[in-house]
C-alpha positions as a Markdown table, in Angstrom:
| # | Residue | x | y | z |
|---|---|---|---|---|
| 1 | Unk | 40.9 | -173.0 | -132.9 |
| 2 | Unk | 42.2 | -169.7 | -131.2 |
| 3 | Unk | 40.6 | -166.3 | -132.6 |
| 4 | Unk | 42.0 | -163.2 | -130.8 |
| 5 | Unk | 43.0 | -165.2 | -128.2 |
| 6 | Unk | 40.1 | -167.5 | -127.7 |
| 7 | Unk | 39.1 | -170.6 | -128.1 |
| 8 | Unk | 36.4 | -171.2 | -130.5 |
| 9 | Unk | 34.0 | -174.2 | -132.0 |
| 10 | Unk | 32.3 | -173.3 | -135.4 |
| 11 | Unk | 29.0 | -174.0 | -134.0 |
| 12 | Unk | 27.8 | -174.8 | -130.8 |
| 13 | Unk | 24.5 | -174.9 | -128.9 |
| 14 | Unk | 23.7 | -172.8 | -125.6 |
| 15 | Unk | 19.7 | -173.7 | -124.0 |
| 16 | Unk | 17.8 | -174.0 | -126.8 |
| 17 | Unk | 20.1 | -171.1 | -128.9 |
| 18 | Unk | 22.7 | -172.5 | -131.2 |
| 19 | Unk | 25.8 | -170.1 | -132.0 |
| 20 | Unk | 28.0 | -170.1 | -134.9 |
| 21 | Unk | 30.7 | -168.1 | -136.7 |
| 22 | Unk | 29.4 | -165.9 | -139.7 |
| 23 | Unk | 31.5 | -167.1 | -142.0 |
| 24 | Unk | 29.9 | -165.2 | -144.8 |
| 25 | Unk | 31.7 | -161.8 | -142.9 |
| 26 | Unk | 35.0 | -163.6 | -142.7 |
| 27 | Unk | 38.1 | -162.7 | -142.9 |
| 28 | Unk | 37.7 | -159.1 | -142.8 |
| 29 | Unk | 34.8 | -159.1 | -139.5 |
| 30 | Unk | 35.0 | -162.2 | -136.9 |
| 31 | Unk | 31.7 | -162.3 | -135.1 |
| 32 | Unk | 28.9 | -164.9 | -133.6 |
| 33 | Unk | 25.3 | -165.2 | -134.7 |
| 34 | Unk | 23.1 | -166.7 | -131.8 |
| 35 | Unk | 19.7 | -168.5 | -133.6 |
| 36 | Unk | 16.4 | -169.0 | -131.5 |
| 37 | Unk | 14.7 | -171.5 | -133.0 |
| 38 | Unk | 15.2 | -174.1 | -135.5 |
| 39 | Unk | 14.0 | -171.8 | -138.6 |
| 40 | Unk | 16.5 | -169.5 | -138.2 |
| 41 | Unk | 19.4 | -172.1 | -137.7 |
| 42 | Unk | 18.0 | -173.9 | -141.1 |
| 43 | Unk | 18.0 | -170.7 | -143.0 |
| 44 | Unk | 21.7 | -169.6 | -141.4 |
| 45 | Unk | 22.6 | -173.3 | -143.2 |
| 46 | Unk | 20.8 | -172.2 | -146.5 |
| 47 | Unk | 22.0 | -168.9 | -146.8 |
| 48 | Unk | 26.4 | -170.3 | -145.7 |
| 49 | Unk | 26.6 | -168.9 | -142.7 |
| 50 | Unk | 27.8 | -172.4 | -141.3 |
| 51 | Unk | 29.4 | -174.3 | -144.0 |
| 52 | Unk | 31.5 | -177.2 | -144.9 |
| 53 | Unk | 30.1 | -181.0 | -144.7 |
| 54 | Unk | 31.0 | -181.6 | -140.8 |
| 55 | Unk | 29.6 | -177.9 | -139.3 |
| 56 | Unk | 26.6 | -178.3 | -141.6 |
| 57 | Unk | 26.2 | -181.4 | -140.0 |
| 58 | Unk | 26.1 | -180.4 | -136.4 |
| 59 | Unk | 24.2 | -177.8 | -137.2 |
| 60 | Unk | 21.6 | -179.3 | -139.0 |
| 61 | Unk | 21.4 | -181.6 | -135.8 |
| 62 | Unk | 21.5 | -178.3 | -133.0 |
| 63 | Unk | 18.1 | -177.2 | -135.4 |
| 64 | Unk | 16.5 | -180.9 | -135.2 |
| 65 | Unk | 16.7 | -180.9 | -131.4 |
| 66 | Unk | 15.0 | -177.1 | -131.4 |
| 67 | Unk | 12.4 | -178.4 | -133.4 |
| 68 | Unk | 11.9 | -180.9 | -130.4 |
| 69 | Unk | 12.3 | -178.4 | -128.1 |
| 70 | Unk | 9.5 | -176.1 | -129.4 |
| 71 | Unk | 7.0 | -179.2 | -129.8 |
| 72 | Unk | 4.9 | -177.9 | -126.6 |
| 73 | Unk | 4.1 | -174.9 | -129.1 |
| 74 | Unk | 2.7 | -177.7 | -131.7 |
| 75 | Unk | 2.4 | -181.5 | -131.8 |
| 76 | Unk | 3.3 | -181.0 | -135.5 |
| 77 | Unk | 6.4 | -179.0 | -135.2 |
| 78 | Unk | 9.1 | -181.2 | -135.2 |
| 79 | Unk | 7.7 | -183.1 | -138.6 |
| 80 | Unk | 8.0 | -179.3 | -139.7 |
| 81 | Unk | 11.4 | -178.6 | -138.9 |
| 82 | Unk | 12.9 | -182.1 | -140.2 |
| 83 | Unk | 11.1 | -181.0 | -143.6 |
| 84 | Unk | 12.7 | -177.4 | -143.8 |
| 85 | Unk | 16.3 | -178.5 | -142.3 |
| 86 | Unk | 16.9 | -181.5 | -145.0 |
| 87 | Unk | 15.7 | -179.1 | -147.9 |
| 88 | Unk | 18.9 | -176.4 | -147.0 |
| 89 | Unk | 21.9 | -178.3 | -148.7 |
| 90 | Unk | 21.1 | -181.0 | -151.0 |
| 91 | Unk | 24.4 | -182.6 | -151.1 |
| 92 | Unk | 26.1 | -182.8 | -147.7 |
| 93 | Unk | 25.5 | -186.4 | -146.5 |
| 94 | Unk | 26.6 | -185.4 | -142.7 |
| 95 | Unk | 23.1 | -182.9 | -142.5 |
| 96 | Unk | 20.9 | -186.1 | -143.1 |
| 97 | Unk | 22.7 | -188.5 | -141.3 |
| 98 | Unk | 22.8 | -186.1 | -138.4 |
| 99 | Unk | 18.9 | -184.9 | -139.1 |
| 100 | Unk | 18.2 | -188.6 | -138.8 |
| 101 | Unk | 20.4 | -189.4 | -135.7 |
| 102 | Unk | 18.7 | -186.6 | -133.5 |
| 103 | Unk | 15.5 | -187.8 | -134.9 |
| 104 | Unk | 15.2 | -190.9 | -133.7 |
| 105 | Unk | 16.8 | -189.7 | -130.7 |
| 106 | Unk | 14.1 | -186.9 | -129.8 |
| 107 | Unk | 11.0 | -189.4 | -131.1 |
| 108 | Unk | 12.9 | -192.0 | -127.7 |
| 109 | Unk | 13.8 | -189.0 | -125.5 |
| 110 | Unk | 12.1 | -186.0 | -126.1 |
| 111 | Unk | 13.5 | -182.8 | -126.0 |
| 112 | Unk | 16.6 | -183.8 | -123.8 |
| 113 | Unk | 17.0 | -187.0 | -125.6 |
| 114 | Unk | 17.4 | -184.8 | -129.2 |
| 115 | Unk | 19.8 | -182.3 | -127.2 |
| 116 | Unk | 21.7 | -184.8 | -125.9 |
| 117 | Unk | 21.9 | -186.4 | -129.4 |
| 118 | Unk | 22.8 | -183.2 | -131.7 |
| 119 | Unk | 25.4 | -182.7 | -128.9 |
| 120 | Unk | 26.9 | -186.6 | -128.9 |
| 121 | Unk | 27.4 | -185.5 | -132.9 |
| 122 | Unk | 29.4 | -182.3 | -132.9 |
| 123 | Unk | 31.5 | -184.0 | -130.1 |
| 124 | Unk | 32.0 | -186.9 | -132.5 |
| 125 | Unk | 32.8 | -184.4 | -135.2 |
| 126 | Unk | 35.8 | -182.6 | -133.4 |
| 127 | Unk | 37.0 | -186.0 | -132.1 |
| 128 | Unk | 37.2 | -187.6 | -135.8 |
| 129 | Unk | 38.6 | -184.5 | -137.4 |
| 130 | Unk | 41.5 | -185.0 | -134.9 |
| 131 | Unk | 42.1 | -188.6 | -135.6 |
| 132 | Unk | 42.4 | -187.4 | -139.0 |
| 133 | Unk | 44.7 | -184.9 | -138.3 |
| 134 | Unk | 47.0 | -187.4 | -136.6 |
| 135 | Unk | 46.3 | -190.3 | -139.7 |
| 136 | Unk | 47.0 | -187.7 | -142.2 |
| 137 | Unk | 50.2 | -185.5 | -140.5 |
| 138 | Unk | 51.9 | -189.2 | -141.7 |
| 139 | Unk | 51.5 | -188.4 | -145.3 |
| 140 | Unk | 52.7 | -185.1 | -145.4 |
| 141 | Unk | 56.9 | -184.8 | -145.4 |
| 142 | Unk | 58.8 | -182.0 | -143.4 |
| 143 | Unk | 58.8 | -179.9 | -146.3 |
| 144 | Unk | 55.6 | -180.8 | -148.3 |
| 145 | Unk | 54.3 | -178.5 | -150.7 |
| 146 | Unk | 49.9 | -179.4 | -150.4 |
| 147 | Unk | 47.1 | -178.1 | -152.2 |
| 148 | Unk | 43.9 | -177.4 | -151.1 |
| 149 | Unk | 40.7 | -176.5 | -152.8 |
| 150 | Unk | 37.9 | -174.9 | -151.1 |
| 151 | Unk | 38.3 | -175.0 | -147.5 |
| 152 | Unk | 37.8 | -178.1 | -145.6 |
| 153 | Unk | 39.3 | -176.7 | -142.2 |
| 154 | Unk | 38.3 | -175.8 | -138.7 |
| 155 | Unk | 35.4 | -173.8 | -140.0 |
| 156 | Unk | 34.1 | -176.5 | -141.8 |
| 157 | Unk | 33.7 | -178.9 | -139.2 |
| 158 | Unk | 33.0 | -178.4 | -135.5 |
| 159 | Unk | 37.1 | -178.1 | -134.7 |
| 160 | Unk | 40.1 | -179.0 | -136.5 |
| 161 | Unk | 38.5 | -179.7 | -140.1 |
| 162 | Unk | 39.6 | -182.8 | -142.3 |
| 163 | Unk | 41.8 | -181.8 | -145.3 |
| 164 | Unk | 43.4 | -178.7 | -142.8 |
| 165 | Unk | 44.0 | -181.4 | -140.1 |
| 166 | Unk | 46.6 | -182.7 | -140.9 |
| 167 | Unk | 48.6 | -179.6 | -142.2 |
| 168 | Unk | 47.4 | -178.6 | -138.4 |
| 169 | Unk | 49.6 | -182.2 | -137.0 |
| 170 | Unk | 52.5 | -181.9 | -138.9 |
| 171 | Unk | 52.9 | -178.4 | -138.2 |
| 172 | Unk | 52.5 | -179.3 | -134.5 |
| 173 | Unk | 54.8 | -182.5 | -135.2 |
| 174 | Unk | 57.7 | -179.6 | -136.0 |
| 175 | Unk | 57.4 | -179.9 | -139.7 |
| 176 | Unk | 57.4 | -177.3 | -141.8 |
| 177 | Unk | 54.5 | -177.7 | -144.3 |
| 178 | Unk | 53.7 | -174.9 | -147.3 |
| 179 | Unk | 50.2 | -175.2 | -148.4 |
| 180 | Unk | 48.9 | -173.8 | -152.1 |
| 181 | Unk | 45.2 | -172.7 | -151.3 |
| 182 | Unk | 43.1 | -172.9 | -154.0 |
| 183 | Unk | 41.2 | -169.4 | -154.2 |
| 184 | Unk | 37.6 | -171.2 | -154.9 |
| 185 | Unk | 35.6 | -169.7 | -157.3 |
| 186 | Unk | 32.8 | -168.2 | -157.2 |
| 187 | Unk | 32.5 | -167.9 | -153.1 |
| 188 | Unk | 36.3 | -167.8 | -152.5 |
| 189 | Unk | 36.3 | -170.1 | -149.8 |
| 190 | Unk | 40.1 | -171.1 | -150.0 |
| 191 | Unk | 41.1 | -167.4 | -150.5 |
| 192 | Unk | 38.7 | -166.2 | -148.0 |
| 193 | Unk | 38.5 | -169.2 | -145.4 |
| 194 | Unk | 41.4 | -171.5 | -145.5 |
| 195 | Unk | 44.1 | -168.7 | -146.0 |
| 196 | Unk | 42.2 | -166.9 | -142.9 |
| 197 | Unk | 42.6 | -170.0 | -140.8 |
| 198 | Unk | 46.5 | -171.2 | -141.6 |
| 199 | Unk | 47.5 | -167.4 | -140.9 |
| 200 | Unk | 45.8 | -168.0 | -137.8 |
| 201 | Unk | 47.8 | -170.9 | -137.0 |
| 202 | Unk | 51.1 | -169.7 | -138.9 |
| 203 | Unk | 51.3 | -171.7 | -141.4 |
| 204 | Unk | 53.1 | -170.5 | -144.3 |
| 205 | Unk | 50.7 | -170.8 | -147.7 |
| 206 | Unk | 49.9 | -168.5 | -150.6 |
| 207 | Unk | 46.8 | -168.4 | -152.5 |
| 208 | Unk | 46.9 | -169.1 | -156.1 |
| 209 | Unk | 44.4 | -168.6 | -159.1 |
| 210 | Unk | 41.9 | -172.2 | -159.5 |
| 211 | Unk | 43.3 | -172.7 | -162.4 |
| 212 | Unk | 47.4 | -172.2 | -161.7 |
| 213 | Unk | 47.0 | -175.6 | -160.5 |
| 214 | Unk | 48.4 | -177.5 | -163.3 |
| 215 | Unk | 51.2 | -174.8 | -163.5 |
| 216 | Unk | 52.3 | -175.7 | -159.7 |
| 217 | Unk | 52.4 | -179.5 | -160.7 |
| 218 | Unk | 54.0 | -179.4 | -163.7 |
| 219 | Unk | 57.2 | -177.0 | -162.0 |
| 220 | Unk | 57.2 | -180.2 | -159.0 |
| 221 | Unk | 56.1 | -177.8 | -156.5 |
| 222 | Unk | 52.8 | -180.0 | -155.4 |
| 223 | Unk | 53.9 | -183.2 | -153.4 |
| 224 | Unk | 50.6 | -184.1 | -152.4 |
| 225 | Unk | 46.5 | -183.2 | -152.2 |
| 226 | Unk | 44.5 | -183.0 | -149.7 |
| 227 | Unk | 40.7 | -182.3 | -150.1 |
| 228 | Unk | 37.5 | -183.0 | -148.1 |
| 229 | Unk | 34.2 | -183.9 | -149.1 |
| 230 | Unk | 30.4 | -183.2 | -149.1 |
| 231 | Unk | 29.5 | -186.8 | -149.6 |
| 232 | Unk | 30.7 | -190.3 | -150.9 |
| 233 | Unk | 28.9 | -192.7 | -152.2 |
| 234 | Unk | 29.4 | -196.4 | -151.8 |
| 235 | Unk | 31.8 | -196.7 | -154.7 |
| 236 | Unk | 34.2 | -194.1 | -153.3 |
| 237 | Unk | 33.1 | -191.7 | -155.9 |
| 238 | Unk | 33.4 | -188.4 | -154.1 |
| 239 | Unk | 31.6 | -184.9 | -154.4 |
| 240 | Unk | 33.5 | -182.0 | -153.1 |
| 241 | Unk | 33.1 | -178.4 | -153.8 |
| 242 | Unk | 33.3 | -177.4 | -157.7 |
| 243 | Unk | 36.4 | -177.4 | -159.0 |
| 244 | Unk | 37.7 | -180.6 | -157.2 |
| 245 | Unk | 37.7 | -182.9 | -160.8 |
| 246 | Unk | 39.7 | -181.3 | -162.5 |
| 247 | Unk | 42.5 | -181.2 | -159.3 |
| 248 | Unk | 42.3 | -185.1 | -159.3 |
| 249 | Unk | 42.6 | -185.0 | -163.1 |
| 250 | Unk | 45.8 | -182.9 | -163.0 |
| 251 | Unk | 47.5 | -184.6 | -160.4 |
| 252 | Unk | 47.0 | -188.0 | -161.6 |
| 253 | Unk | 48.3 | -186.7 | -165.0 |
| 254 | Unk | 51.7 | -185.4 | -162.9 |
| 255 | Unk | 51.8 | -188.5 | -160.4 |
| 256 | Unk | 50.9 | -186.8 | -158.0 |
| 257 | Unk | 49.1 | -188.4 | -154.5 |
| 258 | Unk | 45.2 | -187.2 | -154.0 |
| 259 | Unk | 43.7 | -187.7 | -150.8 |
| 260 | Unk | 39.9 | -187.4 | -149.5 |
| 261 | Unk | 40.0 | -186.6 | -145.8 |
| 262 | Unk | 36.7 | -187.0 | -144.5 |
| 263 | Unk | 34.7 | -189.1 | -141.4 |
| 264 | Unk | 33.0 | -192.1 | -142.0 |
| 265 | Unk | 30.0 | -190.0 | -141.6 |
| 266 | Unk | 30.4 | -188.2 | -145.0 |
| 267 | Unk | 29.8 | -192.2 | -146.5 |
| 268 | Unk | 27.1 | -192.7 | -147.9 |
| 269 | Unk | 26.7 | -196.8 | -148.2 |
| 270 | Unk | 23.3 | -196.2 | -149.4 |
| 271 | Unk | 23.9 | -193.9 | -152.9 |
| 272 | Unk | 25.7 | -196.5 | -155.1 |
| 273 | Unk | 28.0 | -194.5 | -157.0 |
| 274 | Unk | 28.7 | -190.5 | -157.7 |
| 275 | Unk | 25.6 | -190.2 | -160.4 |
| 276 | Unk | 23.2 | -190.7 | -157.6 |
| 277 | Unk | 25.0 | -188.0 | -155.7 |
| 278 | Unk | 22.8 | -184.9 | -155.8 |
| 279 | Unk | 24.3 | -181.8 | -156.9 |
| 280 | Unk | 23.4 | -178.5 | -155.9 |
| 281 | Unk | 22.6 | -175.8 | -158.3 |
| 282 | Unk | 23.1 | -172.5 | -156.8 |
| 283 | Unk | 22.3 | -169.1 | -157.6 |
| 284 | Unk | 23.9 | -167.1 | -160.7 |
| 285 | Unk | 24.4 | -164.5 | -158.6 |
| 286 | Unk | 27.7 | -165.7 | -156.7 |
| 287 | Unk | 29.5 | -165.6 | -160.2 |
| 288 | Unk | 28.4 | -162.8 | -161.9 |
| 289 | Unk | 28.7 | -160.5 | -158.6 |
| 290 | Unk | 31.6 | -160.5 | -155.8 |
| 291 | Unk | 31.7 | -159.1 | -152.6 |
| 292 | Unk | 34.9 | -157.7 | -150.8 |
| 293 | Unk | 36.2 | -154.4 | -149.0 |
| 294 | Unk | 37.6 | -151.7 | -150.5 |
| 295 | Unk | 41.2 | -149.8 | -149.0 |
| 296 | Unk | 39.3 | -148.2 | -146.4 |
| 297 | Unk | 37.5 | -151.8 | -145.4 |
| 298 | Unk | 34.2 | -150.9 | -146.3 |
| 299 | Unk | 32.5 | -153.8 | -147.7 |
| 300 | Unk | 30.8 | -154.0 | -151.4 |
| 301 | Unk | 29.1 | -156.1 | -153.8 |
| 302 | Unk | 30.3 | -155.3 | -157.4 |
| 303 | Unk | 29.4 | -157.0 | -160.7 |
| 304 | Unk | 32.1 | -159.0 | -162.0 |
| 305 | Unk | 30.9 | -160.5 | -165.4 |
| 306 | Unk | 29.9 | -158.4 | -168.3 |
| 307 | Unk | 26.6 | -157.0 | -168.0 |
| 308 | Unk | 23.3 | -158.9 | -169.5 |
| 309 | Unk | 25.5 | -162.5 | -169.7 |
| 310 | Unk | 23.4 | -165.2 | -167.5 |
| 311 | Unk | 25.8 | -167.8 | -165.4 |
| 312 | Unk | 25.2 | -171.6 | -164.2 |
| 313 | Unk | 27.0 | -172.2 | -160.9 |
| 314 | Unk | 27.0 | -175.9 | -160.0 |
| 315 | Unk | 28.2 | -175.8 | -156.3 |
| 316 | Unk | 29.8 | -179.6 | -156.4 |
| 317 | Unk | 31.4 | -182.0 | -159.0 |
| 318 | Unk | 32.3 | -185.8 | -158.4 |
| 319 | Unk | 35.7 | -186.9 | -158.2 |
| 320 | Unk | 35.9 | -191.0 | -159.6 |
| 321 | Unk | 36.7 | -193.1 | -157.1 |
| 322 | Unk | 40.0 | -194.5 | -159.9 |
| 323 | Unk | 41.6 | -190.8 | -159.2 |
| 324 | Unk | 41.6 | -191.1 | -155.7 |
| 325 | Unk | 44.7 | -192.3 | -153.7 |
| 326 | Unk | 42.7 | -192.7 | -150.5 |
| 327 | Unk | 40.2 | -191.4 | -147.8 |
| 328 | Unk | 41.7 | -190.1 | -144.5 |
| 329 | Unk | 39.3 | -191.3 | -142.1 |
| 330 | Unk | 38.8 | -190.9 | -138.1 |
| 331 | Unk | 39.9 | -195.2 | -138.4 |
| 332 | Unk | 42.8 | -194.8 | -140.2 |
| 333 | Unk | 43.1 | -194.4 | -144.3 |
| 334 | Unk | 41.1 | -196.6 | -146.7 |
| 335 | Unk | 40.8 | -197.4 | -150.1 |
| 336 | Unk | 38.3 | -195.7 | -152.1 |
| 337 | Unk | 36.7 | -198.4 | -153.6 |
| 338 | Unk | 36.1 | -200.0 | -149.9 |
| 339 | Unk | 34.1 | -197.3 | -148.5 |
| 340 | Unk | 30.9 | -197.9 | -148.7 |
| 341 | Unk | 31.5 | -201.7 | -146.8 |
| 342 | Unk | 33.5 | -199.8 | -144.3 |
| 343 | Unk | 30.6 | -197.5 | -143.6 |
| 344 | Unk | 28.2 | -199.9 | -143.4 |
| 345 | Unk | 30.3 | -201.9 | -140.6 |
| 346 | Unk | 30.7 | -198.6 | -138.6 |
| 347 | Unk | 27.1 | -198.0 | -138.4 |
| 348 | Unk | 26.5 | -201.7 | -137.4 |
């Protein structure tokens, strides 16, 4: 992705230092956070400074191999760090299976071996997220109308994203895609993150309210949707960021195609079906209180809600597998139903 000119990864390791895009100061400040050590890369992943299933992922695995590379400090350090690093983000199956990956790899190789793992990953990540560009660019018409919810772009995987990647193609292709972008409540990711990235690439999209949706389907102004995923389970139940349900509900209602885009890695062929899926309860806070910048760009937090009323914020809801049209995968696109088999094979 080009910023200002530059081309950019969402999160990349230097040495022993991993860097990353602070998405939490997007889109009004574009800056880089370099991280030590493996604490402050797992609390950078706690607190959404890196987010999105694939960049959580290779991030997850940059922290595992600094845990390795600060053994000599403690024999017991790397036990540590796997601990902290798997208890950030409950639900995105690409942190464990890259925690795991780099695990094994520094307990063979050290150090380098755990380096050269977390590395293998986030090269693997950009190189599926483009073979699901090019998969996905086939499904969209020259004209398509898409909808998005949350942001499942570039900045949520290591380069090109899934969902966004094949808006990305097609574009490229000489098509002439429009994209609705789900705002996202309560963290605004689509607003925020997704609209930041297609004006980026010039792609034409406006945001719309989470709940205009239905409106836009109902008119026959959504030919297709295209949303990621956190994690699916063997079933092809899928969890995606909140609000993703009642999408797949509304479109099916209207006839309208729903597609997961997501790498094999987001399968997991060893949860059975989307009640096993783990789903992350986070603070209040993010929906009673909103930050932004006022006319003069100065940046505030303001209360939102009315004052004394508590809030429950589930960050994830599963999508059945029966709503979904298909999975856009780095090998081509699959039925829902088939994934977990299809994951298992890959691994083998």
């Amino acid at each position: 992705m080009r910023v200002n000119g530059c081309d950019y990864r969402t999160v990349w390791m230097e040495g022993s230092t991993v860097h990353m895009i602070e998405q939490n100061l997007l889109p009004f400040d574009f800056s880089i956070v370099e991280l030590p050590d493996h604490a402050a890369t797992a609390r950078a992943i706690a607190e959404m400074t890196v987010r999105g299933a694939g960049a959580i992922g290779a991030a997850a695995g940059f922290a595992m191999a600094q845990g390795f590379i600060e053994q000599k400090e403690s024999a017991s350090l790397p036990h540590a760090a796997k601990a902290a690093i798997l208890a950030t983000r409950p639900t995105a199956q690409n942190l464990f299976y890259a925690v795991e990956r780099v695990w094994k790899a520094g307990c063979e190789g050290g150090a380098d071996g755990a380096v050269a793992e977390a590395r293998a990953i986030a090269d693997a990540d950009a190189e599926a997220s483009c073979r699901i560009g090019k998969f996905g660019s086939k499904l969209i018409g020259n004209r398509a109308n898409i909808l998005t919810h949350c942001n499942a772009g570039w900045l949520a995987f290591v380069d090109f994203g899934t969902a966004l990647s094949p808006i990305y193609h097609a574009h490229r292709d000489g098509k002439s895609p429009h994209v609705w972008v789900d705002e996202t409540r309560p963290r605004g990711q689509g607003a925020r993150l997704t609209a930041w990235e297609l004006t980026q690439a010039g792609i034409p999209h406006d945001i719309i309210a989470d709940n205009a949706a239905a409106h836009f389907m109902a008119r026959g102004e959504v030919d297709i949707v295209i949303v990621g995923a956190d994690r699916i389970a063997a079933n092809g139940d899928t969890a995606n960021k909140i609000g993703t349900l009642e999408k797949a509900i509304c479109a099916n209602h209207f006839g309208i195609p729903f597609y997961i885009a997501a790498p094999i890695a987001t399968i997991d062929a060893a949860c059975p079906d989307g009640n096993a899926i783990p789903i992350e309860a986070r603070s209040s806070d993010e929906v009673l209180w909103q930050q932004g910048v006022d006319a003069e760009g100065k940046r505030h937090t303001i209360r939102v809600a009315s004052p004394g009323a508590s809030a429950r914020n589930p960050a994830f809801d599963v999508t059945p597998a029966a709503l979904i049209s298909g999975i856009i995968t780095e090998q081509g696109i699959i039925d829902a139903a088939s994934a977990g088999a299809i994951a298992t094979n890959h691994k083998e």
